[in-house]
N, C-alpha and C positions, 0 to 999 in steps of 0.2 A: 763239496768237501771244503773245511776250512782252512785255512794254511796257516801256520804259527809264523807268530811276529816275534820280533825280537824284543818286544816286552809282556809276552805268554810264558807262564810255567809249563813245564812241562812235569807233569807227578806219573811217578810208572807207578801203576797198584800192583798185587801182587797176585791177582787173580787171573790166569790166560792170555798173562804177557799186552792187559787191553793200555793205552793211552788218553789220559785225557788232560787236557787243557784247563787251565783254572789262570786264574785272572786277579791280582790282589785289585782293591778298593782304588790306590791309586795309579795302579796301570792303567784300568776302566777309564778315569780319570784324565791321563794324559791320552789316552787314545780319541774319548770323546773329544778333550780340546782342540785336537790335531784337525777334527773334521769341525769346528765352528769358521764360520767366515768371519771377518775380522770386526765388522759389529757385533755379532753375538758374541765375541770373544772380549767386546770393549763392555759389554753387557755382562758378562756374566763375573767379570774382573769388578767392577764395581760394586754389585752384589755380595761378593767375596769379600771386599773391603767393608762394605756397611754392616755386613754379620760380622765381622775380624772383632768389634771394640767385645769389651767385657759382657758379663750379662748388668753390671748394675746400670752402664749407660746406655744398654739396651730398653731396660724397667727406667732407669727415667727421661729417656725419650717420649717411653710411650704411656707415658703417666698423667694423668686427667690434670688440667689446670685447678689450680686452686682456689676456686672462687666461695670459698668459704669466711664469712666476714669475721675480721681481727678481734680480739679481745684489748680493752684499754691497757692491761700488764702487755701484752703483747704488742702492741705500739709503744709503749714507754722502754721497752727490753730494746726495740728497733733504735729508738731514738737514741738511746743510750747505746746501743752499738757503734752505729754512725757518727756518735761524739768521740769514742774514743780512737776510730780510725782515723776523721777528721787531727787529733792531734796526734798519732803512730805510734797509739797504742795497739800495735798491732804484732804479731810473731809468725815467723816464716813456716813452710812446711816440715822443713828439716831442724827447725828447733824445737816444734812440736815433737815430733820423731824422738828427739836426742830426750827430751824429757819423758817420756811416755815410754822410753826404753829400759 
């Protein structure tokens, strides 16, 4: 017989007075964590953290290096990037924003 915890539902249906037990997602949840030893608990917290970011820096984690070779506009676009950071010609994220708003 199972004995209800103190994070079990209890749902009375309404058919012959039966009981049963239901269990939300993260009840399951802290219950399973309750029974991890403290390495699989440092294990699966990590885990937890490496899936936590977005999906874009998830897609470009796992996105193929680029070894596809440059075109000369696109070397000249670099360079001329590069020049004008080298003197700050450059704008922050949030003045981006404030423009683009």
């Amino acid at each position: 017989m199972e004995l209800l915890h103190s994070c079990d539902r209890v749902d009375l249906l309404p058919r012959g007075g039966t009981l049963q037990t239901t269990m939300t997602a993260k009840e399951k949840l802290r219950r399973a964590v309750e029974e991890l030893s403290e390495a699989e608990a440092a294990e699966a917290l990590d885990l937890l953290v490496r899936r936590g970011g977005d999906a874009l820096d998830e897609l470009l984690e796992n996105a193929p290096i680029d070894d596809e070779p440059t075109t000369p506009e696109e070397d000249e676009g670099a360079r001329e990037a590069l020049a004008e950071i080298s003197r700050g010609e450059v704008a922050s994220a949030d003045e981006i924003k404030r423009e683009i708003a």
